[in-house]
C-alpha positions as CSV (number, residue, x, y, z in Angstrom):
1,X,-18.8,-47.0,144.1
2,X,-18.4,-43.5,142.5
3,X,-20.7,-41.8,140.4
4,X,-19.7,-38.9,138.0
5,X,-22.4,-36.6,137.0
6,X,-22.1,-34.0,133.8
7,X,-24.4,-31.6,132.2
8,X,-23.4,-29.5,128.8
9,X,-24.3,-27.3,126.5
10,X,-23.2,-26.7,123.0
11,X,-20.3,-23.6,122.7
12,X,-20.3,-21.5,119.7
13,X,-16.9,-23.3,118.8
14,X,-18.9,-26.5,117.9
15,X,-22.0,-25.3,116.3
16,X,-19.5,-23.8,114.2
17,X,-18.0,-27.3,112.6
18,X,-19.7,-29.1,109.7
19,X,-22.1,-32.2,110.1
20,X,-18.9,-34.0,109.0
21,X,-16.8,-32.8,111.7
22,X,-19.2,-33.1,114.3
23,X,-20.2,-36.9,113.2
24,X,-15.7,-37.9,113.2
25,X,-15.8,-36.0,116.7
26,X,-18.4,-38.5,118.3
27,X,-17.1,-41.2,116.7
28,X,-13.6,-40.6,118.4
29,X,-15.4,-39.9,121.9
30,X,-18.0,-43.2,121.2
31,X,-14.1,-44.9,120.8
32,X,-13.1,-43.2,124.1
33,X,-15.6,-44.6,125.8
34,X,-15.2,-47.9,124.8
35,X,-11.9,-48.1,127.0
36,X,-13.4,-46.5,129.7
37,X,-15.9,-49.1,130.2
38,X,-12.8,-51.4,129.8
39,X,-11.3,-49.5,132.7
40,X,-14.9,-50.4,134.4
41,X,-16.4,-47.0,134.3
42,X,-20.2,-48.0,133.4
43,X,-22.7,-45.4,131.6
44,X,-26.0,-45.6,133.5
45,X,-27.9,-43.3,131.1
46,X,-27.6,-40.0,129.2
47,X,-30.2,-37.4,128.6
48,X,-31.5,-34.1,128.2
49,X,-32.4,-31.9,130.7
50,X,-36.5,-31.4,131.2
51,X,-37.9,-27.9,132.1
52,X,-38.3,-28.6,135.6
53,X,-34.4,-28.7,136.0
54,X,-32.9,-26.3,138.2
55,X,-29.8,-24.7,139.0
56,X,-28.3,-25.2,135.4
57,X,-29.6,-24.2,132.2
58,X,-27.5,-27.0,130.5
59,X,-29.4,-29.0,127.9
60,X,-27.9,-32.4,128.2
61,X,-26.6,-35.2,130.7
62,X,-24.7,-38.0,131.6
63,X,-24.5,-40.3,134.9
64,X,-21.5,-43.1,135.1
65,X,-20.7,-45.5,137.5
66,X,-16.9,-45.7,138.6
67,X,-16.0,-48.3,140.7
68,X,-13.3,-45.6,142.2
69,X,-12.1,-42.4,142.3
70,X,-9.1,-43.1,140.6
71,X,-11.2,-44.2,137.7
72,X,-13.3,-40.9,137.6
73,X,-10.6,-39.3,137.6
74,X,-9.3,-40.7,134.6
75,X,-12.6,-40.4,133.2
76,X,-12.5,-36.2,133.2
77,X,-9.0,-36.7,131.9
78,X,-9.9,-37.9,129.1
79,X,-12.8,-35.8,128.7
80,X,-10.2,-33.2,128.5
81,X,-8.0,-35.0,126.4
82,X,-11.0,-35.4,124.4
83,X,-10.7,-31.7,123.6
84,X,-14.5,-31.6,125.1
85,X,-14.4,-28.2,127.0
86,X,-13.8,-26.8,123.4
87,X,-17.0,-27.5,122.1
88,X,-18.9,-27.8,125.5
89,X,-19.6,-25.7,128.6
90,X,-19.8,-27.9,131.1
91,X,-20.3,-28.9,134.5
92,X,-19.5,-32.0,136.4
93,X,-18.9,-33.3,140.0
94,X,-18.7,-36.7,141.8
95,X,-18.1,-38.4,144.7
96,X,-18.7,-41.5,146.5
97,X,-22.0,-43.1,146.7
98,X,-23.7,-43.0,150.4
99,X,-27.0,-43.6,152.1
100,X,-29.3,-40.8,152.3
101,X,-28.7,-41.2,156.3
102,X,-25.2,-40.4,155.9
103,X,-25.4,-37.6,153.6
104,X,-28.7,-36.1,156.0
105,X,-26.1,-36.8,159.4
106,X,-23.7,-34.6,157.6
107,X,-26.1,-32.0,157.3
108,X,-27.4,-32.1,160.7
109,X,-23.9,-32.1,161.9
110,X,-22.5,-29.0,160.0
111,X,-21.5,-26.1,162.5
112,X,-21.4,-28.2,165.5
């Protein structure tokens, strides 16, 4: 399993469009998403960030289950396709899903 992680926040460029243009926007992304989740990429929540987040002053988020890379990758594709780095600064990353034992070994192992 691969999880995909974004955070956002609005850009000038789409505070600038009217209600109108923002609400035939999200109806073409809410359609983009709709084939994602036929390519098995699952949403498992979106948000906005809380005060006690750190490291990002990004207001919103989003966490999706790939069932592989392939299909993660395809998923920022089409967030670009989607023309969403227009309207949103962003940040995103992924990667394989591991045990906390794994991902701590790493750690201890670094530089030896």
């Amino acid at each position: 399993m691969y999880l995909f992680v974004e955070a956002w926040t609005p850009k000038p460029a789409w505070l600038a469009l009217s209600r109108e243009e923002r609400e035939g926007y999200v109806s073409q992304v809410a359609s983009g998403m709709s084939q994602l989740q036929a390519a098995g990429v699952q949403v498992v929540g979106w948000g906005f960030s809380d005060d006690a987040a750190r490291g990002t002053d990004h207001v919103a988020f989003a966490v999706r289950q790939c069932p592989t890379r392939q299909a993660a990758n395809e998923l920022r594709q089409a967030v670009e396709h989607a023309r969403w780095y227009e309207y949103f600064e962003q940040l995103d990353l992924g990667g394989e899903v591991e045990s906390p034992e794994v991902v701590l070994e790493h750690h201890v192992n670094l530089g030896s």
